[in-house]
Residue frames as qw, qx, qy, qz and C-alpha x, y, z in Angstrom:
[[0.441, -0.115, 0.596, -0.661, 8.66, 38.65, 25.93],
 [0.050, -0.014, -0.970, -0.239, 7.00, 35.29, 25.74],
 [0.630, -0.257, -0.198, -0.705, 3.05, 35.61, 24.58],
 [0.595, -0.253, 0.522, -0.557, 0.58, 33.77, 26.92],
 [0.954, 0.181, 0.127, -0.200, -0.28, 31.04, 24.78],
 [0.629, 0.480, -0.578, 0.202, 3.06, 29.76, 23.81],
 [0.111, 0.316, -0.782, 0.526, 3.95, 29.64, 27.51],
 [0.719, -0.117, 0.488, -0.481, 0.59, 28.14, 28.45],
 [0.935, 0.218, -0.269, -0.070, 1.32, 25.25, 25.85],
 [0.574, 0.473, -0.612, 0.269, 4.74, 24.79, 27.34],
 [0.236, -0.364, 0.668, -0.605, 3.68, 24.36, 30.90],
 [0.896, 0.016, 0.167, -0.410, 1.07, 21.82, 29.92],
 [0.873, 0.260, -0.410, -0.051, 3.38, 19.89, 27.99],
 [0.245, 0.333, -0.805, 0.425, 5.95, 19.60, 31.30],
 [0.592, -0.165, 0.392, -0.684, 3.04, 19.07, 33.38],
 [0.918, -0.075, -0.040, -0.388, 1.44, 16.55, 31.42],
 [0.746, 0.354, -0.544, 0.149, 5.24, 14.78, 31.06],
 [0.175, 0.373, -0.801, 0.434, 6.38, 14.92, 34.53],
 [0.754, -0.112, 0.286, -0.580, 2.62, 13.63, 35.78],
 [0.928, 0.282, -0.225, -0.093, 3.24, 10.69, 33.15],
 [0.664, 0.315, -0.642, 0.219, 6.70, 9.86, 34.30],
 [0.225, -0.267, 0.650, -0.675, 6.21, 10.38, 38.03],
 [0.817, -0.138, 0.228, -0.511, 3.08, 7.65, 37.64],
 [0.841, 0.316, -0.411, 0.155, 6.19, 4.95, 36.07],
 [0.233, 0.647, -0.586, 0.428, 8.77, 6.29, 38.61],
 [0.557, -0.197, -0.750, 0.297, 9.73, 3.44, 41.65],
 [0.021, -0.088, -0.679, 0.729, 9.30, 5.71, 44.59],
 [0.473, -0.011, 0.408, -0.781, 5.31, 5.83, 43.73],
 [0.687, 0.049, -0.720, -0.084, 4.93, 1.75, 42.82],
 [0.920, -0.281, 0.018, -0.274, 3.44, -0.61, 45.38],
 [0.466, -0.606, 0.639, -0.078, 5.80, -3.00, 46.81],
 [0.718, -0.055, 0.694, -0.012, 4.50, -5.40, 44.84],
 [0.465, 0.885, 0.010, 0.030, 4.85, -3.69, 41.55],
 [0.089, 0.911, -0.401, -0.021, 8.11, -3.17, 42.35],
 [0.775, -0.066, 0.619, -0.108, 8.51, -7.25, 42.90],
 [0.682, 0.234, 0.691, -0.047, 7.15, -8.15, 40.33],
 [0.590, 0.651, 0.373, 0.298, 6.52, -6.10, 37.40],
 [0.483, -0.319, 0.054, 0.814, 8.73, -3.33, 36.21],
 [0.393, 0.799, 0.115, -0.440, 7.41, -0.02, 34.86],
 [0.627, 0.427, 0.367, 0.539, 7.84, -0.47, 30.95],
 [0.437, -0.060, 0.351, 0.826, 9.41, 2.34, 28.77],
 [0.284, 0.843, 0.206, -0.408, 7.24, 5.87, 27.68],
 [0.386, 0.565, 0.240, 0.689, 8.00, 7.31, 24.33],
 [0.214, -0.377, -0.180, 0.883, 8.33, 10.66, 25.33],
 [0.169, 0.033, -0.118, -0.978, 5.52, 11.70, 22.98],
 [0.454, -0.414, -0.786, -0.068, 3.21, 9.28, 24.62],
 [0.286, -0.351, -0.536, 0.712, 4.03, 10.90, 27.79],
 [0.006, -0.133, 0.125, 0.983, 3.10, 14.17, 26.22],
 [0.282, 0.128, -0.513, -0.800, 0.29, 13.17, 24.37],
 [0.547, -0.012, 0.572, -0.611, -1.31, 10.72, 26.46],
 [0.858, 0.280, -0.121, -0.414, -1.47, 8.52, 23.07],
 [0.777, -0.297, 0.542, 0.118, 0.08, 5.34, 22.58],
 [0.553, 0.753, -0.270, -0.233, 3.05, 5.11, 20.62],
 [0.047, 0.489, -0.869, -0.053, 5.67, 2.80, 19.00],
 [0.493, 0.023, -0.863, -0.107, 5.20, -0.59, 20.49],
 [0.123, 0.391, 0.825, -0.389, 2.63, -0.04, 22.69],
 [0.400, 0.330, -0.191, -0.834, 0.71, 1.16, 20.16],
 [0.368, 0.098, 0.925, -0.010, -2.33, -1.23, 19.52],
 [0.187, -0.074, -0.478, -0.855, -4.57, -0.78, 16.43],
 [0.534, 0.182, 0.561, -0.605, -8.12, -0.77, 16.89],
 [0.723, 0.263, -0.383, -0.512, -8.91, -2.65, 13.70],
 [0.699, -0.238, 0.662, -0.130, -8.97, -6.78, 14.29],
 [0.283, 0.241, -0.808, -0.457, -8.34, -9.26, 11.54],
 [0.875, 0.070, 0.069, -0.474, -11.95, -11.46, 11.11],
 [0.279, -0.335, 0.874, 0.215, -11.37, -15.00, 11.33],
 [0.570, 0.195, -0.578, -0.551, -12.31, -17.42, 8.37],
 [0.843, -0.079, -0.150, -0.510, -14.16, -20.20, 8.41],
 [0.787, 0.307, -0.482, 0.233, -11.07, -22.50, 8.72],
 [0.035, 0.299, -0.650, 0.698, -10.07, -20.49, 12.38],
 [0.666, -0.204, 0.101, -0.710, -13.79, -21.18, 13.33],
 [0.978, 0.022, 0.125, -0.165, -14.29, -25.05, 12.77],
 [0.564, -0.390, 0.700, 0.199, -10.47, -25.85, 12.31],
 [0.050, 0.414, -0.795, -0.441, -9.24, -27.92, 9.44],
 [0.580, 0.369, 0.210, -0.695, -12.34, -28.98, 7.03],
 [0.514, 0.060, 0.766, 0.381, -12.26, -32.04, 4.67],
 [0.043, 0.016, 0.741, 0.670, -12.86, -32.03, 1.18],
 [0.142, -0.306, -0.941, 0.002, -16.15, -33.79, 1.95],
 [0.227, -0.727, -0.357, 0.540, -17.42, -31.13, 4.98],
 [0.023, 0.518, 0.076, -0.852, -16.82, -28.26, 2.36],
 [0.519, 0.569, 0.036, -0.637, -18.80, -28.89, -0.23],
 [0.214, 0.530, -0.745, -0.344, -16.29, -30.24, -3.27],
 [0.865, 0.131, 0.483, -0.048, -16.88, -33.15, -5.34],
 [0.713, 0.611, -0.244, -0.243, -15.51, -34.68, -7.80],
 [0.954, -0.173, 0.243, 0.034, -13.38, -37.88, -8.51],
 [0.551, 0.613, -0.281, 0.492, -10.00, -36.27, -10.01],
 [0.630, -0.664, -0.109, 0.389, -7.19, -35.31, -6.99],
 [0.430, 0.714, -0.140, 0.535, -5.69, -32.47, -8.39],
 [0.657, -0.469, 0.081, 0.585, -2.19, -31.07, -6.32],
 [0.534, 0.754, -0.010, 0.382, -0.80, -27.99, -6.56],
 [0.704, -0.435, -0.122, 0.548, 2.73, -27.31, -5.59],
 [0.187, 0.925, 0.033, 0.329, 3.99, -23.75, -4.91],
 [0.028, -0.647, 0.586, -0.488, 7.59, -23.44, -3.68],
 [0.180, 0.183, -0.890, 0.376, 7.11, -25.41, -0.48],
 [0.423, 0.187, 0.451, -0.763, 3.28, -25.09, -0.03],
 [0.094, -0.089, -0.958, -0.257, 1.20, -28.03, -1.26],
 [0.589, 0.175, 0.330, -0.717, -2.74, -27.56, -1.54],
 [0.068, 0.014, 0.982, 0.176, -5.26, -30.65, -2.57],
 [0.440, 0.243, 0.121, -0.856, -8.51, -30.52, -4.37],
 [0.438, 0.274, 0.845, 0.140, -10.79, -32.54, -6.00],
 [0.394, 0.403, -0.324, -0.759, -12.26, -31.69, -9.81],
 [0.781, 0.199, 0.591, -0.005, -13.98, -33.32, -11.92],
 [0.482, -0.024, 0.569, 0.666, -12.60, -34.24, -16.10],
 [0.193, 0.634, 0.363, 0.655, -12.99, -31.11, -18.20],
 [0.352, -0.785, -0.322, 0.396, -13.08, -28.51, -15.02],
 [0.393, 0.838, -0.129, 0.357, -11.01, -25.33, -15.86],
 [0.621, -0.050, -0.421, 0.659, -7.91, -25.71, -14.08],
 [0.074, 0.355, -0.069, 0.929, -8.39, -21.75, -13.41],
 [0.651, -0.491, -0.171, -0.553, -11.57, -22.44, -11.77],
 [0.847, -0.420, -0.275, 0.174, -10.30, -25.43, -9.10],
 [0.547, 0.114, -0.404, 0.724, -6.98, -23.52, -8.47],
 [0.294, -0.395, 0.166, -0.854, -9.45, -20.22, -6.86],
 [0.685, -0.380, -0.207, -0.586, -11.65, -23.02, -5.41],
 [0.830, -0.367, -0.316, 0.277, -8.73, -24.46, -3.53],
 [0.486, -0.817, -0.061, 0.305, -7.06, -21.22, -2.80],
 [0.511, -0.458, 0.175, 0.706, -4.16, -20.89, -4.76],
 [0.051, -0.799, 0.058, 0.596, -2.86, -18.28, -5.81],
 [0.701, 0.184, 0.481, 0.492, -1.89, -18.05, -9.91],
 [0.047, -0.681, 0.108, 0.723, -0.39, -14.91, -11.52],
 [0.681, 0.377, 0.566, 0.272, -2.06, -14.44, -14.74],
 [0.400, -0.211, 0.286, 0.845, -1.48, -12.47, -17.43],
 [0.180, 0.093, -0.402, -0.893, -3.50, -12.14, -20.52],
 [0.620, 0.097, 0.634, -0.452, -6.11, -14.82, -19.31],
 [0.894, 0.272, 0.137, -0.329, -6.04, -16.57, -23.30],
 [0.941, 0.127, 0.204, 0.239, -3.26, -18.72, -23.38],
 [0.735, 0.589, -0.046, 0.333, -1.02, -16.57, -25.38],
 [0.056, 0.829, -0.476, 0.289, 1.95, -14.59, -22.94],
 [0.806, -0.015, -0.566, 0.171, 2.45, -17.60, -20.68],
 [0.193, -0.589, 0.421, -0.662, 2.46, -15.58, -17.38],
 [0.772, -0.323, 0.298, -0.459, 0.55, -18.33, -15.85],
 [0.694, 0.339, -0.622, -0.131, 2.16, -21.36, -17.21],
 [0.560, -0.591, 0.465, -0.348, 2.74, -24.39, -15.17],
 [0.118, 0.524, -0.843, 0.038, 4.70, -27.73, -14.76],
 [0.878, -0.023, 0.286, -0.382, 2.38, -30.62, -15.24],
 [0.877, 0.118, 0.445, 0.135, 4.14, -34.19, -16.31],
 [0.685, -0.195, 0.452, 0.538, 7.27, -32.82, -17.43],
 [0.281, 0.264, 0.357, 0.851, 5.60, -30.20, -19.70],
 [0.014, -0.272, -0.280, 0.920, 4.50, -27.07, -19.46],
 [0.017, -0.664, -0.746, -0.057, 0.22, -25.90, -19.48],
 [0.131, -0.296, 0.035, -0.946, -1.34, -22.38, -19.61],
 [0.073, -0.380, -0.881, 0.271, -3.64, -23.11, -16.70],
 [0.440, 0.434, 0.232, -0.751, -6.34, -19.77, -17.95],
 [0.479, 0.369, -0.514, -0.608, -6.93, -21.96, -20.73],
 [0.106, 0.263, -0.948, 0.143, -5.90, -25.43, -19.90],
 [0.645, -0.309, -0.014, -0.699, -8.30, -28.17, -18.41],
 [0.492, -0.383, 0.764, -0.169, -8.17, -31.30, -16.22],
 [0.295, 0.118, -0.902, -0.294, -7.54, -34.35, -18.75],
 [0.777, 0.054, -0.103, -0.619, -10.07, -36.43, -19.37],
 [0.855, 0.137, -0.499, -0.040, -7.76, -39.65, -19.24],
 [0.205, -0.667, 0.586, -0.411, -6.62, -39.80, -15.98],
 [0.544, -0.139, -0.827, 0.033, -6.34, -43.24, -14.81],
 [0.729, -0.632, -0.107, -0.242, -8.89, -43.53, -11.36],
 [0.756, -0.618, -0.024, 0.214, -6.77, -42.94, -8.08],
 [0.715, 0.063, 0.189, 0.670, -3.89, -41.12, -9.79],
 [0.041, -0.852, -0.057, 0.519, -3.38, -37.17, -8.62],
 [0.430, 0.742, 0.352, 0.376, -3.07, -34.79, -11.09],
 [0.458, -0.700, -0.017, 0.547, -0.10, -32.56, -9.82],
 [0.374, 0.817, 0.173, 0.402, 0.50, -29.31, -11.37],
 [0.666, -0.196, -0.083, 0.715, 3.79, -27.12, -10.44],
 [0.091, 0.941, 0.253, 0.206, 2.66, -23.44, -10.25],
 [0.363, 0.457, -0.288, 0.759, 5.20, -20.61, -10.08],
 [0.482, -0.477, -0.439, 0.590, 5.86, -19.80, -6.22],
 [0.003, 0.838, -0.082, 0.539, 4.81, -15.96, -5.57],
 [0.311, 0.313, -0.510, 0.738, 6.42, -14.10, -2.47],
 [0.361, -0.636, -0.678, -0.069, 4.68, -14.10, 0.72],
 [0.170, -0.824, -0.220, -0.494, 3.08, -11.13, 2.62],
 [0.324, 0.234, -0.525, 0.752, 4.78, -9.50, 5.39],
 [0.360, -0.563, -0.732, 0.130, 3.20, -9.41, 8.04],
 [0.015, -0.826, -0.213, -0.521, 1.74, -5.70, 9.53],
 [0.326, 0.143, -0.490, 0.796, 3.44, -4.06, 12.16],
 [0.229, -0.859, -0.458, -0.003, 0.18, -1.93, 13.12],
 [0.373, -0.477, -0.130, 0.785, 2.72, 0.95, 13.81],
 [0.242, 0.803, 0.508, -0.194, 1.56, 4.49, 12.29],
 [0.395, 0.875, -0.274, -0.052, 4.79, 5.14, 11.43],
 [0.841, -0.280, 0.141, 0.441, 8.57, 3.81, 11.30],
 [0.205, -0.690, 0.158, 0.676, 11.46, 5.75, 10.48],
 [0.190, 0.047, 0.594, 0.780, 11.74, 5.18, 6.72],
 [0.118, 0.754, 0.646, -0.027, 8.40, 6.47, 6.78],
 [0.204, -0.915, -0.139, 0.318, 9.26, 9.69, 7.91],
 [0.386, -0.304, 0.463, 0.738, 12.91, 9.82, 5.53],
 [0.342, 0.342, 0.715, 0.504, 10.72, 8.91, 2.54],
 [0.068, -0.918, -0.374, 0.117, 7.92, 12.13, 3.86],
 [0.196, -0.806, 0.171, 0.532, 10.64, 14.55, 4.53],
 [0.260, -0.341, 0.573, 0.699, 12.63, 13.80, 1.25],
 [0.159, 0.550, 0.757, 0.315, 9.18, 13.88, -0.74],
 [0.225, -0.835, -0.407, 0.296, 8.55, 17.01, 0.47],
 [0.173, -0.683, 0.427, 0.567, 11.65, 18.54, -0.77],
 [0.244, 0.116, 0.732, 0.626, 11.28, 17.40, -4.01],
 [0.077, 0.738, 0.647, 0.176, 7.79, 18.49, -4.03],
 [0.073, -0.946, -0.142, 0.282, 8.86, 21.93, -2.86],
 [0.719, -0.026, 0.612, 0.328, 11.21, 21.71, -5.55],
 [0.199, 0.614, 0.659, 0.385, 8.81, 21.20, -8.39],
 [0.082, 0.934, 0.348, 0.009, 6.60, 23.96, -7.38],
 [0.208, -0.814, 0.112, 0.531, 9.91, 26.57, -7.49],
 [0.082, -0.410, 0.469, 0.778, 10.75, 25.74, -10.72],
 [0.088, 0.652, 0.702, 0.273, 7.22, 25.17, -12.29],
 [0.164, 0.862, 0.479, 0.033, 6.83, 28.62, -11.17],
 [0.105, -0.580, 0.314, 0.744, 9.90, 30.06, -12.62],
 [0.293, 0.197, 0.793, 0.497, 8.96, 28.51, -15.73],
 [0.183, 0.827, 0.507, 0.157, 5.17, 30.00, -15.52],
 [0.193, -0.834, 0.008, 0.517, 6.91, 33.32, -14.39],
 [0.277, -0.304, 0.557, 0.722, 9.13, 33.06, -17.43],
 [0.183, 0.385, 0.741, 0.520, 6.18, 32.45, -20.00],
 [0.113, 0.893, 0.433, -0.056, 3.95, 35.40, -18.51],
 [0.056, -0.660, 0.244, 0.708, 7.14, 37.87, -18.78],
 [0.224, -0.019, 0.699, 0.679, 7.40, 36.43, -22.42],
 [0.084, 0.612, 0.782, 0.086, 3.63, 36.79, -22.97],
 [0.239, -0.796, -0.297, 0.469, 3.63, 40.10, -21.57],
 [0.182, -0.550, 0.392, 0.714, 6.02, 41.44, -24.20],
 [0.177, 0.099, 0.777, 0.595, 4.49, 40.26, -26.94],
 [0.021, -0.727, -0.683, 0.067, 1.43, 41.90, -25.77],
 [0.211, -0.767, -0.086, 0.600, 2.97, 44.88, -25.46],
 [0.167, -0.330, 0.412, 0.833, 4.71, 44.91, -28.47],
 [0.071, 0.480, 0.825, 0.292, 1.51, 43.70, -30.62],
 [0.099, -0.893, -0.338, 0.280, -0.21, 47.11, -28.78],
 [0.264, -0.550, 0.178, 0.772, 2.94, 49.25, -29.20],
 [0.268, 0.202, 0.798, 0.500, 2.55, 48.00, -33.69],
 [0.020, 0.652, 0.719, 0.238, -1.00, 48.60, -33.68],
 [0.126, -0.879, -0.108, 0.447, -0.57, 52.40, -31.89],
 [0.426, -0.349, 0.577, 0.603, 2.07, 52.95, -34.62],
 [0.144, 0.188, 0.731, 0.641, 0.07, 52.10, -37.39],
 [0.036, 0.813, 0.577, -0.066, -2.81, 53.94, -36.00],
 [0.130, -0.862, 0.041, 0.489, -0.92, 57.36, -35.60],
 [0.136, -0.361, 0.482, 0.786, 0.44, 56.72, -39.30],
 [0.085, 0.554, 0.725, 0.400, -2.85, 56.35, -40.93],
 [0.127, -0.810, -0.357, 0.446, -3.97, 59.80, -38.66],
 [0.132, -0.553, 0.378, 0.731, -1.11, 61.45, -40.33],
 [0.343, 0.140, 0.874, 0.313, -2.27, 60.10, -43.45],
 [0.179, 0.733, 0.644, 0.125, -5.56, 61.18, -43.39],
 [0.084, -0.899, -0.278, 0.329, -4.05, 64.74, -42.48],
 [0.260, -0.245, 0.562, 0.746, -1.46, 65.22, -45.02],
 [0.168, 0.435, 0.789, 0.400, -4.92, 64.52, -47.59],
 [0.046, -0.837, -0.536, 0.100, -6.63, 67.02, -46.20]]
């Protein structure tokens, strides 16, 4: 016999689904709803749940815009930067321009125009950061803009290309989510069965050696008794 609360959860959840698909279903759409727009697609554990899932699933966090989405596309001049070198740095197919002035730390203008450089040890010596400047190669955490540049002649500097960021779904899950969970789990219930045959195996060993260390010491206690009564 089915308890009360199992069968009052299972009448809410057809309730709350056939309320949720019976407010999508054509025969209770407007004429003009039925024109124009077409009821979209329920997850079935939207219906149920009354939350949005999948792809109508909108995060409530926003991405802040920068200073560049605000006022658009900012000279040299308009942000601050001086200086009478034109340094260029090319990355893959992405080209950023800065101005420095002679002795700057390369490291310092490449963060103050944005790009990116994967370093390593930050003094020169693994060469994680290295880069392609005039045909030979610079440690740019060390390195500095030249001092002889001829006036009006860029300084272009060939930085390793990193990989670029995928962009976020905003979904709360996807299905390899949910392989990688389920098959982490089983490994993890696993572990804990044979971590605790193992501890099970070291307290039976423990146990015997306790026993026998007692059994020894009763032994040698009842032959020193006898001992003492054989003297007497």
């Amino acid at each position: 016999m089915i308890s009360s609360t199992p069968l009052t959860l299972l009448i809410s959840f057809l309730l709350i689904g056939s309320s949720a698909a019976w407010t999508t279903s054509p025969l209770f759409t407007s004429s003009s709803a039925k024109t124009n727009d077409r009821p979209k697609k329920i997850h079935p554990l939207q219906m149920a749940l009354g939350i949005p899932i999948g792809k109508n699933y909108k995060p409530k966090w926003k991405k802040l815009e920068t200073l560049e989405d605000k006022e658009g596309k900012l000279s040299e001049k308009d942000k601050g930067i001086t200086g009478t070198v034109n340094v260029v740095f090319n990355s893959g197919s992405k080209t950023i321009s800065t101005y420095a002035n002679p002795g700057d730390p390369i490291r310092d203008v490449a963060s103050q125009a944005g790009q990116f450089i994967k370093y390593g040890c930050g003094k020169g010596e693994c060469g994680t950061c290295q880069a392609l400047c005039n045909g030979q190669y610079i440690k740019p955490c060390v390195a500095t803009v030249p001092r002889d540049i001829p006036e009006g002649e860029q300084y272009v500097l060939s930085v390793k290309a990193t990989k670029s960021k995928s962009a976020s779904s905003g979904k709360f899950y996807s299905v390899r989510s949910i392989i990688m969970g389920f098959w982490n789990n089983v490994l993890g219930m696993l572990g804990m069965a044979l971590t605790r045959r193992a501890a099970k195996k070291n307290y039976d060993e423990r146990r015997e050696y306790e026993d026998m260390i007692a059994r020894k010491a009763r032994e040698k206690r009842e032959a020193r008794l006898r001992a003492d009564r054989g003297g007497n």
